[in-house]
DRENNU-726094 format. One line per field, with one value per residue: residue in three letters; x, y, z of N, C-alpha, C in turn. Coordinates in steps of 0.05 Angstrom, whole numbers, plus 5000, padded with zeros to 4 digits. Layout:
<recs>
residu: [ALA / ...]
nx: [X / ...]
ny: [Y / ...]
nz: [Z / ...]
cax: [X / ...]
cay: [Y / ...]
caz: [Z / ...]
cx: [X / ...]
cy: [Y / ...]
cz: [Z / ...]
</recs>
This chain:
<recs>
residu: [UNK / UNK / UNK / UNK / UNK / UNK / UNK / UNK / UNK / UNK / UNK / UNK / UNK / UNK / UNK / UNK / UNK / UNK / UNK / UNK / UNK / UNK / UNK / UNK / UNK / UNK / UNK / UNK / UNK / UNK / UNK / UNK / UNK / UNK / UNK / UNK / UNK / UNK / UNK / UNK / UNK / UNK / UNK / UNK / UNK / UNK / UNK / UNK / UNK / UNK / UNK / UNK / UNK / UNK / UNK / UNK / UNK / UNK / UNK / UNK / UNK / UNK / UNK / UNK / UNK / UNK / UNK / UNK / UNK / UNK / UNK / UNK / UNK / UNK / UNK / UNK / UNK / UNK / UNK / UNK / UNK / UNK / UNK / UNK / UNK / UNK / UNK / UNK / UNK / UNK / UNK / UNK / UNK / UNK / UNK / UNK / UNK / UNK / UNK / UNK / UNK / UNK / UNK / UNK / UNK / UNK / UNK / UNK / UNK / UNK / UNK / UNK / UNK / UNK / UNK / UNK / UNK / UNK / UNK / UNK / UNK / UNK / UNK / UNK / UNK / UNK / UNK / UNK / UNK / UNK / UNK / UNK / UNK / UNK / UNK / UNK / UNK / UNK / UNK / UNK / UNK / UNK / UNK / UNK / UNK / UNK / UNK / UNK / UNK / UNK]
nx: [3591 / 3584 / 3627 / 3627 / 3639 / 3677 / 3645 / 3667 / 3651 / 3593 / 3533 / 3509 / 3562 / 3589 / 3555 / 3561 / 3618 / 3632 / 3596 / 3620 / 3676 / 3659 / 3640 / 3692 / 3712 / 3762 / 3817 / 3815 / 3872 / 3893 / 3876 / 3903 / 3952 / 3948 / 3943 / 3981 / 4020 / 3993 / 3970 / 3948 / 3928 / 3903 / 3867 / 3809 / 3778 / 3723 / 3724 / 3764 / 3732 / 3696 / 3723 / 3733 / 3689 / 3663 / 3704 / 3736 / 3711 / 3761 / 3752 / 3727 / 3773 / 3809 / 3780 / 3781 / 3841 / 3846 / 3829 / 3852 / 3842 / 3837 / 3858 / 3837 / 3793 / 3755 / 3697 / 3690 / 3696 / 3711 / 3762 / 3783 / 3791 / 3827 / 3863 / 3871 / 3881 / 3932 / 3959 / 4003 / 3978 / 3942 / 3878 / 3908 / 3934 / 3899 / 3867 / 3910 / 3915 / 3858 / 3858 / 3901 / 3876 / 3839 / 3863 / 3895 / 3843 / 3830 / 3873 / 3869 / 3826 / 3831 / 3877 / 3851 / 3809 / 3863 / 3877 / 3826 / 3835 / 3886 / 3871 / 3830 / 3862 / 3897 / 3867 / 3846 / 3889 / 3895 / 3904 / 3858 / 3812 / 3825 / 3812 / 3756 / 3738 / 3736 / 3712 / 3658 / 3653 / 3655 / 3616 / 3572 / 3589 / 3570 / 3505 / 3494 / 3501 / 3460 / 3417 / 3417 / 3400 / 3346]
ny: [7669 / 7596 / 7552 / 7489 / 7420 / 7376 / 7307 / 7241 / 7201 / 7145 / 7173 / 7147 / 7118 / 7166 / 7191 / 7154 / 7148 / 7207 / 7203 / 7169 / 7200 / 7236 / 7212 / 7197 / 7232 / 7261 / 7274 / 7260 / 7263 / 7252 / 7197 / 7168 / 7177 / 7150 / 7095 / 7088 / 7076 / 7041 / 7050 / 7038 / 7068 / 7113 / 7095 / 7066 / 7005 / 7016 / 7051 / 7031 / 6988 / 7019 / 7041 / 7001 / 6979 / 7020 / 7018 / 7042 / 7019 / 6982 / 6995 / 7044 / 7070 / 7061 / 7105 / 7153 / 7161 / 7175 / 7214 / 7286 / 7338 / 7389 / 7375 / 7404 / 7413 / 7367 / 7330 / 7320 / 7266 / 7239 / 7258 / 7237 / 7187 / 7195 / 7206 / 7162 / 7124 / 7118 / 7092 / 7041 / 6977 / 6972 / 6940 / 6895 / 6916 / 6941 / 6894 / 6871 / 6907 / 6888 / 6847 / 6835 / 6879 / 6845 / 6788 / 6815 / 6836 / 6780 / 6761 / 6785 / 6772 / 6727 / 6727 / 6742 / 6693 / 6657 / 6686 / 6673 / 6612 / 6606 / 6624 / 6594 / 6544 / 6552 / 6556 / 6508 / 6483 / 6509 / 6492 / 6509 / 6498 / 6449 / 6426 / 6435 / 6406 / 6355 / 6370 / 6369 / 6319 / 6283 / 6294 / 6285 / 6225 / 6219 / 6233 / 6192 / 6144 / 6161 / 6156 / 6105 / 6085 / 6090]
nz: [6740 / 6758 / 6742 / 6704 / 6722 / 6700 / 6697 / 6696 / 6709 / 6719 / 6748 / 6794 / 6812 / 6821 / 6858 / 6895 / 6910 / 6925 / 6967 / 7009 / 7016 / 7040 / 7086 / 7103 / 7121 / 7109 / 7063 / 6987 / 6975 / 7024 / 7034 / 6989 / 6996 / 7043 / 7034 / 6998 / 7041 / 7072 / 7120 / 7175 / 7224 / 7199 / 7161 / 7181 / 7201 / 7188 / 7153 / 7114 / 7103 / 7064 / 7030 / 6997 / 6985 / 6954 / 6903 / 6841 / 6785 / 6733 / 6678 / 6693 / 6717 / 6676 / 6648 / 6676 / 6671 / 6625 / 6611 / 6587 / 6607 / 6656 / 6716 / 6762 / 6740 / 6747 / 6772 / 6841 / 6855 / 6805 / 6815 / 6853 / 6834 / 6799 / 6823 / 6864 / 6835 / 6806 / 6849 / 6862 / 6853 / 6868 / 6895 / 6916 / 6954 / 6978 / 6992 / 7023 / 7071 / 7088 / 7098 / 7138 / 7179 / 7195 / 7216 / 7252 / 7295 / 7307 / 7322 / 7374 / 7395 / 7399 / 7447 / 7485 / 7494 / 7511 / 7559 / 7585 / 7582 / 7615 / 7661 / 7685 / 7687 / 7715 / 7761 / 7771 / 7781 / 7837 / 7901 / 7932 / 7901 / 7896 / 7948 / 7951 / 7907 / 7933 / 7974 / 7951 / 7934 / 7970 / 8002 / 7959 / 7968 / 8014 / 8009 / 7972 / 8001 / 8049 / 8013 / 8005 / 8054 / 8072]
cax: [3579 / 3594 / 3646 / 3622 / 3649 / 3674 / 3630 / 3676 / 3637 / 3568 / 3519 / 3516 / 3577 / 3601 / 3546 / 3572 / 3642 / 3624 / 3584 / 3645 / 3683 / 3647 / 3642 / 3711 / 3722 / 3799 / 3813 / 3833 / 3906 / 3907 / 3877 / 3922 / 3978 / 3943 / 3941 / 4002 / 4035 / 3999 / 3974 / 3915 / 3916 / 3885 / 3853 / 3805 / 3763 / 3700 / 3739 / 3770 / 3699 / 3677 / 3738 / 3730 / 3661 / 3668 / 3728 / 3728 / 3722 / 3782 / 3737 / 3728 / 3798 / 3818 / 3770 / 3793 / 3872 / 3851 / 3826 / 3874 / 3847 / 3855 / 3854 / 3822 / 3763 / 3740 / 3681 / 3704 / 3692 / 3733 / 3787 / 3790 / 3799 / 3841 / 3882 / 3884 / 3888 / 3971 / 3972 / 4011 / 3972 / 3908 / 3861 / 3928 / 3946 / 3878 / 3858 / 3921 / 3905 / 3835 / 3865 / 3916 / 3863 / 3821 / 3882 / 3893 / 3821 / 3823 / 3889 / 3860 / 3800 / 3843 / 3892 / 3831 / 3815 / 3881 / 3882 / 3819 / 3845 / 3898 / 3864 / 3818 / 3880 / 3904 / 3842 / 3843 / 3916 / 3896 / 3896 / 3824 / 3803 / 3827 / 3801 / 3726 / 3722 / 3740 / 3688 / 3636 / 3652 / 3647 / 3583 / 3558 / 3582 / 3549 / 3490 / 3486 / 3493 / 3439 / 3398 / 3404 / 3392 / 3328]
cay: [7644 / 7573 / 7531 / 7469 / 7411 / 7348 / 7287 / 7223 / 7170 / 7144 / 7197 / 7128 / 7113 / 7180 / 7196 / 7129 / 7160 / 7228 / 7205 / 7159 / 7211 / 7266 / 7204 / 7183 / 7257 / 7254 / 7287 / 7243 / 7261 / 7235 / 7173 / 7159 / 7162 / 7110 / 7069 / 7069 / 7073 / 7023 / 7064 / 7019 / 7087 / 7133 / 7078 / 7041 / 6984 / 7028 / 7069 / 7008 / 6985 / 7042 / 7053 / 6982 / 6988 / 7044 / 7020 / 7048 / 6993 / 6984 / 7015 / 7080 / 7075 / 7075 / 7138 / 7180 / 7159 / 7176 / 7246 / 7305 / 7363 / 7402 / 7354 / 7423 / 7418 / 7343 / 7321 / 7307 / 7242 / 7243 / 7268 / 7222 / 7166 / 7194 / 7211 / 7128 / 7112 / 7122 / 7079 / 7010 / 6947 / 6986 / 6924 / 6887 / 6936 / 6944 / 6867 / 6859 / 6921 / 6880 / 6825 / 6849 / 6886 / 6807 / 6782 / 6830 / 6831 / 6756 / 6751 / 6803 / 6752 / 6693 / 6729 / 6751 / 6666 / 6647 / 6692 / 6660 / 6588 / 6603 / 6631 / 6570 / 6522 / 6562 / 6549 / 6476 / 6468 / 6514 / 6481 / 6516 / 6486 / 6412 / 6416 / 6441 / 6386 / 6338 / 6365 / 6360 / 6290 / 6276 / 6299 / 6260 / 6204 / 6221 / 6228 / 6173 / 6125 / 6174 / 6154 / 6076 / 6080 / 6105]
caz: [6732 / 6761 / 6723 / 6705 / 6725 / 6689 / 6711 / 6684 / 6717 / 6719 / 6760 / 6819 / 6825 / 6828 / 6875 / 6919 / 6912 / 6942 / 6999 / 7014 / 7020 / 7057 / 7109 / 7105 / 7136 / 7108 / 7031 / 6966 / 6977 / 7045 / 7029 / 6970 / 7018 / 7072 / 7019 / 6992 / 7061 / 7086 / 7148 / 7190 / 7232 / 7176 / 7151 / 7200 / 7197 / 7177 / 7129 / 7092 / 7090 / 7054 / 6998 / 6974 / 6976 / 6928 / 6887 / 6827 / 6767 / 6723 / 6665 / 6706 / 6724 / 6651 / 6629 / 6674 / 6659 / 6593 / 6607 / 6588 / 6611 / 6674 / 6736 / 6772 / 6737 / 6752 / 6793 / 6860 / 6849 / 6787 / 6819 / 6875 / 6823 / 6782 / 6854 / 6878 / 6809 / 6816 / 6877 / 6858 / 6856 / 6890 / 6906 / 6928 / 6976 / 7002 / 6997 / 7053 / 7095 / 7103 / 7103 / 7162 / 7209 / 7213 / 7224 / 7290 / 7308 / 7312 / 7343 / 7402 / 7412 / 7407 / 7466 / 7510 / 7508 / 7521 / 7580 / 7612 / 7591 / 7629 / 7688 / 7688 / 7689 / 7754 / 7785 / 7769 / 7801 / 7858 / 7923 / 7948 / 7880 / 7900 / 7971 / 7944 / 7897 / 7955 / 7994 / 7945 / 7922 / 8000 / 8007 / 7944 / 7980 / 8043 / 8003 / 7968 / 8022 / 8058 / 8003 / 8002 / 8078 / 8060]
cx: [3596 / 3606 / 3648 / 3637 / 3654 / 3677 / 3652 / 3661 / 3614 / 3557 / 3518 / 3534 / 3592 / 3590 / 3553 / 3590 / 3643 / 3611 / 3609 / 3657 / 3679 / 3647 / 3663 / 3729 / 3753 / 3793 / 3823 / 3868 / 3911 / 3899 / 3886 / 3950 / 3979 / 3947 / 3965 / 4027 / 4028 / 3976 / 3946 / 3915 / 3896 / 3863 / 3842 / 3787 / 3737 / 3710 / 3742 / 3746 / 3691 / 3692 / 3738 / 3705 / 3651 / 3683 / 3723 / 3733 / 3749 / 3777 / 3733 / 3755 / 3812 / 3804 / 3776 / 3820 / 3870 / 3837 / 3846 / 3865 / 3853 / 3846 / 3822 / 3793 / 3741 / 3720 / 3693 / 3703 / 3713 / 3754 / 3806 / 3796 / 3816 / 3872 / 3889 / 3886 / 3922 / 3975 / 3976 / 4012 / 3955 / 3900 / 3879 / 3934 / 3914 / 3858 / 3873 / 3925 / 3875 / 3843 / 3889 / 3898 / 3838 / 3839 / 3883 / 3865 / 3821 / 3840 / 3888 / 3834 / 3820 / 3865 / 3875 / 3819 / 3839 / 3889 / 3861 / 3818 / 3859 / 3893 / 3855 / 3840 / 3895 / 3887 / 3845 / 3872 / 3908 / 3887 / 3862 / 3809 / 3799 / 3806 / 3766 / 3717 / 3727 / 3720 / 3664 / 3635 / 3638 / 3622 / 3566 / 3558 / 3562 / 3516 / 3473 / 3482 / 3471 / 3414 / 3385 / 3406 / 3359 / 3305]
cy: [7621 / 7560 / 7505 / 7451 / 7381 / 7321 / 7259 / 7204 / 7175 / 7158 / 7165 / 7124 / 7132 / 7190 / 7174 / 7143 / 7183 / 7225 / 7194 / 7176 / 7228 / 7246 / 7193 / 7207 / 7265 / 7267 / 7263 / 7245 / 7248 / 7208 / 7152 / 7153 / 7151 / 7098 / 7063 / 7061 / 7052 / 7036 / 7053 / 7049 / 7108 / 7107 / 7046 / 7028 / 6997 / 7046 / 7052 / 6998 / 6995 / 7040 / 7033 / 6982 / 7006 / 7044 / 7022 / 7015 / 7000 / 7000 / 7050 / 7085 / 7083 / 7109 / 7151 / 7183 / 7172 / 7209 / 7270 / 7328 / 7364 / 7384 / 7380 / 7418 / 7393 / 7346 / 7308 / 7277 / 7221 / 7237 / 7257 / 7192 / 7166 / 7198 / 7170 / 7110 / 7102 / 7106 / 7047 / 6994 / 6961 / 6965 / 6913 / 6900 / 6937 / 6915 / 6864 / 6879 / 6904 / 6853 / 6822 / 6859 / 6859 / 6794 / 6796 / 6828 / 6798 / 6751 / 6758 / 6782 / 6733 / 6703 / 6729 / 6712 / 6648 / 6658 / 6678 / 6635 / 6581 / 6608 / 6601 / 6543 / 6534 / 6556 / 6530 / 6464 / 6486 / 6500 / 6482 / 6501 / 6455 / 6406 / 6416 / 6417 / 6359 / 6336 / 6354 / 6332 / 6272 / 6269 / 6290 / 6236 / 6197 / 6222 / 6211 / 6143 / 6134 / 6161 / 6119 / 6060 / 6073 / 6075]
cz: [6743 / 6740 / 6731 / 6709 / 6705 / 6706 / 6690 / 6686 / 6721 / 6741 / 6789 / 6826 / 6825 / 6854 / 6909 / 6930 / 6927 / 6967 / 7019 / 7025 / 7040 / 7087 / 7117 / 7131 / 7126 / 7073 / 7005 / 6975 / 7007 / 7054 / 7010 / 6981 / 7042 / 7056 / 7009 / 7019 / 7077 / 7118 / 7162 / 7209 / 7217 / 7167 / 7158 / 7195 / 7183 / 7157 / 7103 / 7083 / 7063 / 7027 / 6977 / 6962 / 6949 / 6913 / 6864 / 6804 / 6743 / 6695 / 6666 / 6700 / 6694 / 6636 / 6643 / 6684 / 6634 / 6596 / 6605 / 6595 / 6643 / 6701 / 6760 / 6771 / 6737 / 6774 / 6817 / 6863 / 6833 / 6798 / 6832 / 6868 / 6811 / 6796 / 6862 / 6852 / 6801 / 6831 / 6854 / 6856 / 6886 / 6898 / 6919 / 6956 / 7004 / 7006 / 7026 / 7066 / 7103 / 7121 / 7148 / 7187 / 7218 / 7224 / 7256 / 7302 / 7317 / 7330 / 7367 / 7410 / 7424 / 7439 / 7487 / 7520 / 7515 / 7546 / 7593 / 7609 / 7619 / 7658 / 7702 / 7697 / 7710 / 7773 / 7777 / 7791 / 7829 / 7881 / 7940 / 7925 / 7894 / 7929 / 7967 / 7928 / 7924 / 7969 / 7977 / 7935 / 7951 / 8000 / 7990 / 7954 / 8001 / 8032 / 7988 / 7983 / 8053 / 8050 / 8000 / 8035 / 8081 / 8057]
</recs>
């Protein structure tokens, strides 16, 4: 006979918690220690997504602190709260890992336009630059006194 499991949390947000999971591909224990380590490799932009997404509320968090039996026999769900439940100033931690990978995403845009500022401002001092606008200014002249020939 199957040995039932103990369900701590509401049948949705355990069912959230489990899909989470199964797409996080990675186990409770080794996302208890991205988190407290910190690790933007284990824990990437679509991942972090997902665990806040799913954070358990401080409510959950207390019932299943307050459960004493056998950790074994929790709902994976359960288990996996009662697992990042230990971590240190949880939302903290994973407020500035979000906070941290916008930070780099932004600073990788902001480099990619400071590289073609700078290209742009080589072509402005480049000599083939100066002589092209020369010509075409020319040839506005030439065509405006073309035009009040006319």
């Amino acid at each position: 006979k199957k040995k039932q499991l103990v369900r701590l949390l509401q049948p949705r947000e355990a069912q959230a918690i489990e899909i989470m999971l199964k797409g996080l591909k990675i186990n409770h224990v080794r996302v208890k220690k991205a988190i407290e380590a910190l690790d933007t490799a284990v824990l990437t932009h679509d991942k972090l997504a997902s665990i806040i997404g799913t954070l358990p509320t401080p409510e959950d968090i207390q019932l299943v602190k307050d459960y004493t039996g056998e950790p074994v026999a929790l709902s994976p769900a359960s288990r996996y709260v009662s697992f990042i439940a230990t971590v240190p100033m949880l939302r903290q931690r994973l407020s500035g890992l979000k906070l941290k990978e916008a930070f780099t995403s932004r600073l990788g845009n902001l480099e990619k336009e400071i590289v073609a500022v700078s290209k742009a401002i080589t072509l402005v001092h480049s000599s083939q630059f100066s002589k092209s606008l020369e010509l075409v200014l020319a040839l506005r002249e030439e065509l405006k006194e073309n035009r009040n020939l006319l």
